[in-house]
N, C-alpha and C positions, 0 to 999 in steps of 0.2 A: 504494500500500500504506500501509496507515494504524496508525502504530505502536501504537496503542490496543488496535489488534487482536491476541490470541494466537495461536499455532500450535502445532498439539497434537504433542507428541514421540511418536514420532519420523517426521520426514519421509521420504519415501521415493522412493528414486532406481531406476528399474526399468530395466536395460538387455535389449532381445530381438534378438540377436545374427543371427535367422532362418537362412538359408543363404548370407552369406556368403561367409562363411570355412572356410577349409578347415581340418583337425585342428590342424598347428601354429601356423598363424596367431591359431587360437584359445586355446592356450594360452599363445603370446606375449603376447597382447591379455590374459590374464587375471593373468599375471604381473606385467607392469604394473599391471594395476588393482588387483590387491590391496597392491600397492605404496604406491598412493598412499591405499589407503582405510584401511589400517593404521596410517598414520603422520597422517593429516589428522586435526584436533582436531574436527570436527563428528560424525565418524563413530567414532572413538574414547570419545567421551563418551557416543555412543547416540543422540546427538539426529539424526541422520540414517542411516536402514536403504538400504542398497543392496542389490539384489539383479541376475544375472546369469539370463539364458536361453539358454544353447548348445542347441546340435544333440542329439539325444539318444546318437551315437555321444564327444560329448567330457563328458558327464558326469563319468563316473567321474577320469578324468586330471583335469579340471577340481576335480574335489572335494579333490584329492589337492594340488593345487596351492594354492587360496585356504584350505585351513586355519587356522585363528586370525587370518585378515587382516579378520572381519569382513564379508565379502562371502559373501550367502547364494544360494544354488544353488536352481534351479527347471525344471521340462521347460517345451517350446513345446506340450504336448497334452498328453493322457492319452485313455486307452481310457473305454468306460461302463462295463465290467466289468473284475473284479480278476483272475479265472483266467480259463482256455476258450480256446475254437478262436476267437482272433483273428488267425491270420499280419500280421504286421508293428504289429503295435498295441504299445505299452510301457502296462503299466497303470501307476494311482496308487499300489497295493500296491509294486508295483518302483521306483518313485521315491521313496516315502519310506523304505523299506528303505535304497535306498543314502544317503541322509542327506538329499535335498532337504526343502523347504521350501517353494517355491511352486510352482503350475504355473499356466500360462495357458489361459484356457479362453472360446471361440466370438470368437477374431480374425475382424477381416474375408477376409483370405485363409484364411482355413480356412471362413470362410460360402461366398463366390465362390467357392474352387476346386475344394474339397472336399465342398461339400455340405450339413456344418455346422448344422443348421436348430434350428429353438427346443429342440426335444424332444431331439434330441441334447445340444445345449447344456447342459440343465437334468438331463441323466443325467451328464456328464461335469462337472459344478455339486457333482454328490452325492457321485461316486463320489469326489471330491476333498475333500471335508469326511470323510467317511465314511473316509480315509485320513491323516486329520491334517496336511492340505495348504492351504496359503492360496490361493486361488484368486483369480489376477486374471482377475477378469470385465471383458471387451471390450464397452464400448458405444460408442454414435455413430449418427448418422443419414446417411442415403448422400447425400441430397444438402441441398444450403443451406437452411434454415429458418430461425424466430425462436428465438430461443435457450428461450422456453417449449414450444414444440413439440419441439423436438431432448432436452430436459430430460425433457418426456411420454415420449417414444420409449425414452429409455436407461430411466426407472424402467417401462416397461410389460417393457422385453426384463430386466432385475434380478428382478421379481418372478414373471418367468415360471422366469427358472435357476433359484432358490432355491424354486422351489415344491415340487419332488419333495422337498428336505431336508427341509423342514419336514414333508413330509407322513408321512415315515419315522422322522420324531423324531430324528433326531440330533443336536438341540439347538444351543446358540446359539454359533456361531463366530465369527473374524474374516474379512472380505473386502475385497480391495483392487477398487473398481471403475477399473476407466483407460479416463477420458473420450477417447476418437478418434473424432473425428470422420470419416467414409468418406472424404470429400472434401477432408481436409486432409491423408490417410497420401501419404507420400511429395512433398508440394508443397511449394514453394518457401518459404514461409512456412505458419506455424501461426494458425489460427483468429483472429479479432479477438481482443483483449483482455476486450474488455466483454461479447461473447458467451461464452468460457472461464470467465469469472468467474459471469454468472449461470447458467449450467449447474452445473457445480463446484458454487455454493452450494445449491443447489435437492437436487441429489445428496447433499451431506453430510448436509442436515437430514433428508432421507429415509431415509439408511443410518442416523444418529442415534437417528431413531423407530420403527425396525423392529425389534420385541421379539425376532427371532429371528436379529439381529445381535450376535454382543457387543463388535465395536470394526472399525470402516470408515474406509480413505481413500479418496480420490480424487485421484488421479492424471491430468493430463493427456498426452497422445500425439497426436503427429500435427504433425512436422515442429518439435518441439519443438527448442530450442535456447538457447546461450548468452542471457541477458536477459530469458525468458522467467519466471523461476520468479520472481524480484521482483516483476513486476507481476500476478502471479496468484494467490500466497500473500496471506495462509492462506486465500483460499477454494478453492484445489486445496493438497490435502499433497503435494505432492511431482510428477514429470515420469516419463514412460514415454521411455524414448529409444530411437533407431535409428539410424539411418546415422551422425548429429551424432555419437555415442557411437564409432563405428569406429578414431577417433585416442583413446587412452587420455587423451591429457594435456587431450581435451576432458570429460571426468569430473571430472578433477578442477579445470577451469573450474567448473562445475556446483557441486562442495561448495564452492566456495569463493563462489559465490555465494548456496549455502543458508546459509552463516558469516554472507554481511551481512543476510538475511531471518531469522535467529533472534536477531541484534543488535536490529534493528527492533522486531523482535515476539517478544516475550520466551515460551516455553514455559510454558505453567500448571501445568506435572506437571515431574517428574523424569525426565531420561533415561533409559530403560531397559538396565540392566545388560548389559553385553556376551554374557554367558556364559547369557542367557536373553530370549528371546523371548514375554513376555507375551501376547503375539499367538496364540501357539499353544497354548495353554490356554482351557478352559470356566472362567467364575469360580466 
């Protein structure tokens, strides 16, 4: 990491909690983290956005709990429609009503098990913008490539989600993409270094040039862990976590090593205000 180099505020730390955990484990685990993300100085001053993914049954308790700690709330899915005969679906309408902020949209298990395919994708892409939701879009390629190819794949599967947006006019949003690689969710270790890096960077300058973005990170996932986000800032903003994230006080390893990657590389912008998320506004 090359101090020269800036990183744009605010980094962002995404944890997707999947299934887990059970209800109270989850709001243990949330209790702590707001704990720690309330009182640590990198996420108090703005320079680092965390955001949480429970279950969709501990939302609500979840919200009630991380109030004013700074940890923002998002589903694992959303529906493609807002009303109607979906049994068991939770639309993006009912997620940002109760207060979320982001949802996640075309993980690889939700491609694999579920079914998931572009065209879904790219409706639950809209239905998510269309609801005032930051959507972190899921890319990666399933198996080993060179990191230009794997970089092709994720911007062909990004331009496909956001195609319905744009074709509906709903104008220019923010979106988090989280680089996971297929073949590194759940292994032992995460992706080469040098491969994250030139993925990551190829990605930013694409979410950067795309007029119908108004502000993107990119996020790494995929076995991500302690050590990881120094050597991969700023050309990834920030880490998607999972299992690593399960112990609370491994989060706050994480800010605590985004504290010495914002020393390094000093922010060109100002922190964003706690009590407002620039992100979720049109300019």
């Amino acid at each position: 990491m090359s101090p020269s180099r800036s990183v744009q505020a605010p980094l962002v730390l995404g944890v997707n909690l999947k299934m887990y955990f059970g209800p109270q484990e989850t709001l243990r685990w949330c209790r702590a983290v707001a704990t720690l993300v309330s009182t640590h100085p990198v996420s108090t001053s703005g320079a680092v956005e965390v955001f949480v993914l429970p279950d969709f049954t501990s939302i609500v308790p979840v919200l009630g709990i991380i109030g004013g700690s700074g940890v923002h709330v998002g589903g694992q899915d959303l529906a493609t429609d807002d009303v109607g005969a979906f049994t068991g679906e939770v639309s993006g309408r009912s997620l940002q009503v109760l207060g979320c902020q982001y949802v996640m949209v075309g993980h690889a298990e939700r491609r694999s098990l579920f079914g998931d395919d572009e065209r879904v994708i790219a409706a639950k892409t809209t239905a998510a913008l269309r609801n005032g939701l930051i959507p972190v879009l899921c890319v990666g390629e399933s198996d080993r490539v060179s990191a230009d190819d794997a970089a092709a794949q994720c911007i062909s599967d990004l331009e496909a989600f956001l195609a319905d947006a744009s074709a509906v006019g709903i104008g220019r949003r923010v979106v988090v993409a989280a680089y996971e690689p297929q073949w590194a969710i759940g292994a032992a270790e995460p992706a080469p270094t040098e491969h994250i890096i030139a993925v990551c960077t190829t990605l930013s300058a694409w979410l950067a040039g795309n007029n119908d973005i108004a502000g993107g990170r990119v996020i790494y996932g995929g076995a991500a862990g302690a050590g990881l986000l120094t050597r991969i800032a700023p050309h990834a903003q920030g880490l998607f976590l999972g299992r690593f994230a399960h112990d609370p006080a491994s989060v706050g390893l994480i800010l605590d090593e985004a504290q010495l990657v914002l020393a390094a590389c000093p922010t060109p912008t100002q922190p964003a205000r706690r009590d407002r998320l620039p992100s979720r506004a049109d300019p």
